[in-house]
N, C-alpha and C positions, 0 to 999 in steps of 0.2 A: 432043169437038172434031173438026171435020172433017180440020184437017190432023194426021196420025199423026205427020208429024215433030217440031214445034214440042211436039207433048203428049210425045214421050221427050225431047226435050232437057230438059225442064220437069225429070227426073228426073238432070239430069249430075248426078257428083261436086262440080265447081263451086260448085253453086247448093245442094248441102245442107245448109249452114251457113245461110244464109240463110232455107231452111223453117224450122229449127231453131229459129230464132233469132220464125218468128209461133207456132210449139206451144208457149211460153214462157204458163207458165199463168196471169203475172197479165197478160199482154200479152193475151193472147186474152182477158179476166174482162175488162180495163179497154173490149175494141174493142166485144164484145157485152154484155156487161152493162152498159153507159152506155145501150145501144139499148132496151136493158128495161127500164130504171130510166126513162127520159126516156117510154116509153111507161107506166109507172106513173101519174106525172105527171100525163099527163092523162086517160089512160084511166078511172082508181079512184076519181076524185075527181068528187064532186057540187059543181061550182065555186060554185053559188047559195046552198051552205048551208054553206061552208069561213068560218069564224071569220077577219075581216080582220086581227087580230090575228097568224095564223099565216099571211099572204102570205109577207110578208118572208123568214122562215125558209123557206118553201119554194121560194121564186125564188132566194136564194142557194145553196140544195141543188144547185135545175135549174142553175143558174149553173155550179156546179163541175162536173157530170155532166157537163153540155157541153164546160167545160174538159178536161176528162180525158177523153173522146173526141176531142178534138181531137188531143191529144198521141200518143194511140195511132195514130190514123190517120195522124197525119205520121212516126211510124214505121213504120207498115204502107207507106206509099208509097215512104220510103224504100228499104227492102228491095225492096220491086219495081221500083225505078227502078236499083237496083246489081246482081238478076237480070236486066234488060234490058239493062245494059252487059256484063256476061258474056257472054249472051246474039250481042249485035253484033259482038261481036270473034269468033268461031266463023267 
């Protein structure tokens, strides 16, 4: 970061519950593991030879992965949006 100040505030007292609170390890498993799981998805899969049978099951798989990345990110923003109010009052 260029600006030196803004990179130590990042480390108040304040705001370290709030770190705290993204190293939470199924918080972090649900933010990045939904990214690797949804890239499984499409990545491993030879779509021309996937039994149509087994769509369904697998779009409501993709379905929830989505879902639950969803959720962690709006907790992840969360938490950023209540360190930038900390943040503005300083």
């Amino acid at each position: 970061m260029r600006d030196d100040r803004l990179y130590m505030e990042l480390f108040a007292p304040g705001l370290s519950e709030h770190w705290e609170a993204v190293k939470v390890a199924s918080f972090y498993d649900d933010l990045v593991g939904c990214g690797h799981k949804c890239n499984g998805f499409y990545g491993s899969r030879d779509w021309l030879t996937v039994d149509p049978s087994e769509i369904p099951g697998i779009s409501e798989e993709i379905c929830e992965t989505i879902a639950k990345a969803k959720t962690a990110d709006i907790k992840l923003l969360e938490i950023i949006k209540q360190a930038i109010e900390i943040l503005d009052k300083k």
